[in-house]
PAMINU-681302 format. One line per 2 residues: number of its first residue (from 0); their letters; for each residue x, y, z of N, C-alpha, C, O. Coordinates in steps of 0.1 Angstrom, whole numbers. Layout:
BEGIN
NUM) A) X Y Z X Y Z X Y Z X Y Z | ...
//
This chain:
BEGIN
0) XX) 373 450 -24 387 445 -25 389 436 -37 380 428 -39 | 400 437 -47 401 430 -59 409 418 -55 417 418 -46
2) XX) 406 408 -61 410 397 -61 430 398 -63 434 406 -71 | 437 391 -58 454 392 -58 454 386 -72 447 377 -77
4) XX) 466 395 -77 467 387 -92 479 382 -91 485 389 -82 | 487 373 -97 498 366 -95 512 375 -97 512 386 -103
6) XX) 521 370 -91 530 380 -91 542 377 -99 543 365 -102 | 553 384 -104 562 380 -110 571 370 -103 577 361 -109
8) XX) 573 373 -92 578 358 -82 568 348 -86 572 337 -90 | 558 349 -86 549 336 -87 551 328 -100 549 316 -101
10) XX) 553 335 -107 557 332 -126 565 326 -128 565 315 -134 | 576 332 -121 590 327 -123 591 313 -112 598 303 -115
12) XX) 585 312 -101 586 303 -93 578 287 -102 580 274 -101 | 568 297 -111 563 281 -116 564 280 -129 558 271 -134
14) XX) 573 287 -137 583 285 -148 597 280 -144 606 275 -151 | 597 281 -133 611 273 -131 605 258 -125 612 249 -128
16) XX) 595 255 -120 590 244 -116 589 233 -132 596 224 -136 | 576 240 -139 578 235 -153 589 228 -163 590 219 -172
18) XX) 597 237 -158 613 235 -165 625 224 -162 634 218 -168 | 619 223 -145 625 215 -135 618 201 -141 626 193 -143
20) XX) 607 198 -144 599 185 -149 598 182 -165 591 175 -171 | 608 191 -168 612 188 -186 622 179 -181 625 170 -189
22) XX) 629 181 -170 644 169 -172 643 155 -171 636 151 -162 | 648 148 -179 644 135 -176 646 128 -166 643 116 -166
24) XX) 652 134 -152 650 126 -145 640 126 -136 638 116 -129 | 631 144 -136 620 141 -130 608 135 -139 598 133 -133
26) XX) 608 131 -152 594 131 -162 596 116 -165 588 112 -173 | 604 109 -159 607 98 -167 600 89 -158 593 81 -164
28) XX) 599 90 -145 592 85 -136 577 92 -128 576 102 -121 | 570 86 -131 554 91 -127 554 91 -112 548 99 -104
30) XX) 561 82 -112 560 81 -91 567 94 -90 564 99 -80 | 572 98 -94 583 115 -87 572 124 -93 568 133 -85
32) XX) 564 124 -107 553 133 -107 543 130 -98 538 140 -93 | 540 120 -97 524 123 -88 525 125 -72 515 127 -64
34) XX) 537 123 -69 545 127 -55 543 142 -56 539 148 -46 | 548 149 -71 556 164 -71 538 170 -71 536 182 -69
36) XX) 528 162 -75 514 169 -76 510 166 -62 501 174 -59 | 513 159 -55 506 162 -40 514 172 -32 509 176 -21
38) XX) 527 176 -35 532 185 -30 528 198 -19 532 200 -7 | 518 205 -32 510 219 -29 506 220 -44 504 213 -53
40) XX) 505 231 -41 496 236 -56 500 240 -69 495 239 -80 | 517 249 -62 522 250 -77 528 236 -82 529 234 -94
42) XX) 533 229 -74 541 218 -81 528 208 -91 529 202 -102 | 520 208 -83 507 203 -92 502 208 -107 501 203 -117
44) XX) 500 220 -102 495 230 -114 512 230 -123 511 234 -135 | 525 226 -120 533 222 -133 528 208 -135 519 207 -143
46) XX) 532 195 -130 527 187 -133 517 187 -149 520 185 -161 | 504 192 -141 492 197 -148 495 201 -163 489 196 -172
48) XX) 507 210 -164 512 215 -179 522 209 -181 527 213 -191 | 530 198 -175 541 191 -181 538 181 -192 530 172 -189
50) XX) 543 183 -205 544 174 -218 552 169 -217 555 167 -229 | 559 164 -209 569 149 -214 563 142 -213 559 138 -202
52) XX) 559 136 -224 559 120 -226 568 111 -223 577 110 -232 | 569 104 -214 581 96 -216 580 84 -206 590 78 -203
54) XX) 566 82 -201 561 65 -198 557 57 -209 549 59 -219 | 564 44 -204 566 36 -209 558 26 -209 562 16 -204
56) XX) 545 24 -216 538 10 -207 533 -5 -215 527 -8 -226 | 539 -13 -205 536 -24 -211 527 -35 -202 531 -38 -191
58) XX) 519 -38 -205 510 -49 -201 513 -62 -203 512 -65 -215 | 517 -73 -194 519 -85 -194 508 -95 -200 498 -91 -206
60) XX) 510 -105 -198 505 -120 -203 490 -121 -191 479 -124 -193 | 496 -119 -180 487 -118 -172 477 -108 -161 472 -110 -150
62) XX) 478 -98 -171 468 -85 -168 453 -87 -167 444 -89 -175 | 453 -85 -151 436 -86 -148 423 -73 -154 425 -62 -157
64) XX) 413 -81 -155 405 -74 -160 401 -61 -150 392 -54 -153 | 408 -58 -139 403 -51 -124 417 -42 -132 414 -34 -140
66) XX) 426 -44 -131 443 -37 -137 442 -29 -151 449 -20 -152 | 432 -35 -162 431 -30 -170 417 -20 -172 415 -14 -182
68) XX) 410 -20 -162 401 -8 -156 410 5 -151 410 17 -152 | 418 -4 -144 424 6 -133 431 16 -146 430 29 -146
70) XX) 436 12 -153 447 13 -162 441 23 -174 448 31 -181 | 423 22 -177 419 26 -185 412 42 -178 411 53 -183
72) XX) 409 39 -166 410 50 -157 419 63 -153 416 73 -148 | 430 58 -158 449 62 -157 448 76 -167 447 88 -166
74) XX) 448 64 -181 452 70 -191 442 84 -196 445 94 -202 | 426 77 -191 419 90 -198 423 102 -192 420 112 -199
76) XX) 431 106 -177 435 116 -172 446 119 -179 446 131 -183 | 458 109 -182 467 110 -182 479 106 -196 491 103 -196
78) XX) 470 106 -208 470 98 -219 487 109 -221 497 102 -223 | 488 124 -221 495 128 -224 512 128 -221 522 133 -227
80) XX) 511 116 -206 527 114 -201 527 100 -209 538 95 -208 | 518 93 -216 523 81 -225 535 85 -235 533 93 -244
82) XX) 548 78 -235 555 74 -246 547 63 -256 543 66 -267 | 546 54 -251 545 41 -261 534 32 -250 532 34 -238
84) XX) 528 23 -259 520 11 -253 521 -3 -256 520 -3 -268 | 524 -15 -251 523 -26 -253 518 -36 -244 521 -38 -232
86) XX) 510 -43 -254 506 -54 -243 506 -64 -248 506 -64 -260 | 508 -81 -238 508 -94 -249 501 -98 -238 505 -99 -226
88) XX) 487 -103 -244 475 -110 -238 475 -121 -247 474 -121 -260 | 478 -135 -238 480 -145 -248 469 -158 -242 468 -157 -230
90) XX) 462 -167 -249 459 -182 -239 471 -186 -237 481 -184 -243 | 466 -195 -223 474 -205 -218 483 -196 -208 493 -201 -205
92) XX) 480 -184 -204 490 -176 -195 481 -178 -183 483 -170 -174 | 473 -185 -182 467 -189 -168 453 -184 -170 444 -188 -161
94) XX) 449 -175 -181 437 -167 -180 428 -176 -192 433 -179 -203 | 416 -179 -189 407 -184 -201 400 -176 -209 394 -167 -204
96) XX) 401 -178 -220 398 -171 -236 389 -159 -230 392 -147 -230 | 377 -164 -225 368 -149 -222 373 -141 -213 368 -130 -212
98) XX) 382 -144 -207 388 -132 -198 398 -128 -208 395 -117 -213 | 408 -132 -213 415 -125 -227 410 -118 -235 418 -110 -240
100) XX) 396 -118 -240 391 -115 -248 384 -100 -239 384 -88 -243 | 381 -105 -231 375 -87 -225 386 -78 -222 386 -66 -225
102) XX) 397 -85 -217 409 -77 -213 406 -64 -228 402 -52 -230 | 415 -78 -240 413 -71 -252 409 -60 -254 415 -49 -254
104) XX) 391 -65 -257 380 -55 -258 388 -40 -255 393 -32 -262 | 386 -40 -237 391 -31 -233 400 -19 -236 398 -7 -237
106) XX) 412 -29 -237 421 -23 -241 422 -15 -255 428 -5 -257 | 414 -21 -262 414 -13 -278 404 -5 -276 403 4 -284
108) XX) 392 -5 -263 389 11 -261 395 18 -259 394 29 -265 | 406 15 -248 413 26 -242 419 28 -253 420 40 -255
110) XX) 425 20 -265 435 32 -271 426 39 -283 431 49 -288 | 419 37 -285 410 45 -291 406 58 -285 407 70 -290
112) XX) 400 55 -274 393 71 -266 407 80 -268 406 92 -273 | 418 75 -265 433 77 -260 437 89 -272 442 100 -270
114) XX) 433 81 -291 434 88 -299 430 98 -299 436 109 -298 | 415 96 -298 406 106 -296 407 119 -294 402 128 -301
116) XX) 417 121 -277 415 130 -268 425 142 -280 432 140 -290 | 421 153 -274 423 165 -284 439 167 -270 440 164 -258
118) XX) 450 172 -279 461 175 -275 462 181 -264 471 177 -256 | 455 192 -260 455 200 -248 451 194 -240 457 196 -229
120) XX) 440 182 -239 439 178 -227 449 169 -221 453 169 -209 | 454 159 -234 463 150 -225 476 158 -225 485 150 -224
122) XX) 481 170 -226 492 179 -221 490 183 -211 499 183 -202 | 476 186 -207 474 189 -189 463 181 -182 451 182 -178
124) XX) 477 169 -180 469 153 -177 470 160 -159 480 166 -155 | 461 158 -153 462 157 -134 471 145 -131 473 135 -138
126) XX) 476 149 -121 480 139 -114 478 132 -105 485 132 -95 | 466 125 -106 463 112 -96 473 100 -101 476 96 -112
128) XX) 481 96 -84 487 82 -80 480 70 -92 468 71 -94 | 486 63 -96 482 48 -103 494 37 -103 501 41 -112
130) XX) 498 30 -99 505 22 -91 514 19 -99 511 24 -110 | 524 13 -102 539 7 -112 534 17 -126 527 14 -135
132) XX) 542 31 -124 537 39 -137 549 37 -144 549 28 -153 | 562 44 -143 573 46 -154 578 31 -156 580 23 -147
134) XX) 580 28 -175 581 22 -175 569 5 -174 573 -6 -177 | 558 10 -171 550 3 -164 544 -11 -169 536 -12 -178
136) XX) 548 -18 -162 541 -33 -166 532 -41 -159 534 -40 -147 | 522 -49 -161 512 -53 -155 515 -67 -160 513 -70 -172
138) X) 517 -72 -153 515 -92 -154 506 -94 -145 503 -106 -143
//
């Protein structure tokens, strides 16, 4: 028995899925993607090939070093739905210099590996949940 090969309904069902997550009102928000990837399978597998970039993330004054794991965890899946990055790690925001300082560290791995990654993969970033995404700020 050969294996089922996909069908022209099936094409069109996940070219229109794809097309449906080019609009900004579903790409703009990560919570509506990683909702639309627990869905089932095709909504995932668009996800999976959705290139909008168009999160937003910014990191507060007071981003924990547990937040900026979490965060560096995020992006190596998902480096491809990044618009832009910012963070302001300052003293005196409650955190002492060696915790500022690793945050840092950190963080200028992550955007490094982040350069790194070759285009196709962060174009078909998975969609695993990661908590305050569109838009995203961590204080």
């Amino acid at each position: 028995m050969e294996p089922l090969q996909p069908t022209a309904t099936a094409f069109r069902h996940g070219l229109a899925l794809e097309l449906a997550l080019q609009h900004l009102a579903l790409s703009t928000d990560p919570r509506i993607l990683c909702t639309a990837a627990q869905a089932c399978k095709a909504w995932q597998q668009a996800v999976q090939q959705c290139s909008a970039c168009n999160t937003v993330v910014v990191l507060g004054p007071t981003v924990s070093l547990q937040q900026a794991c979490s965060f560096k965890r995020w992006l190596c899946k998902h480096s491809g739905l990044v618009k832009s990055f910012s963070a302001s790690l300052q003293a005196g925001s409650g955190q002492d210099a060696c915790h500022i300082e690793a945050v840092q560290a950190l963080l200028q791995q992550v955007l490094e590996e982040a350069a790194c990654m070759p285009a196709a993969a962060t174009a078909a970033a998975a969609a695993a949940p990661w908590h305050g995404l569109h838009s995203l700020e961590m204080s």
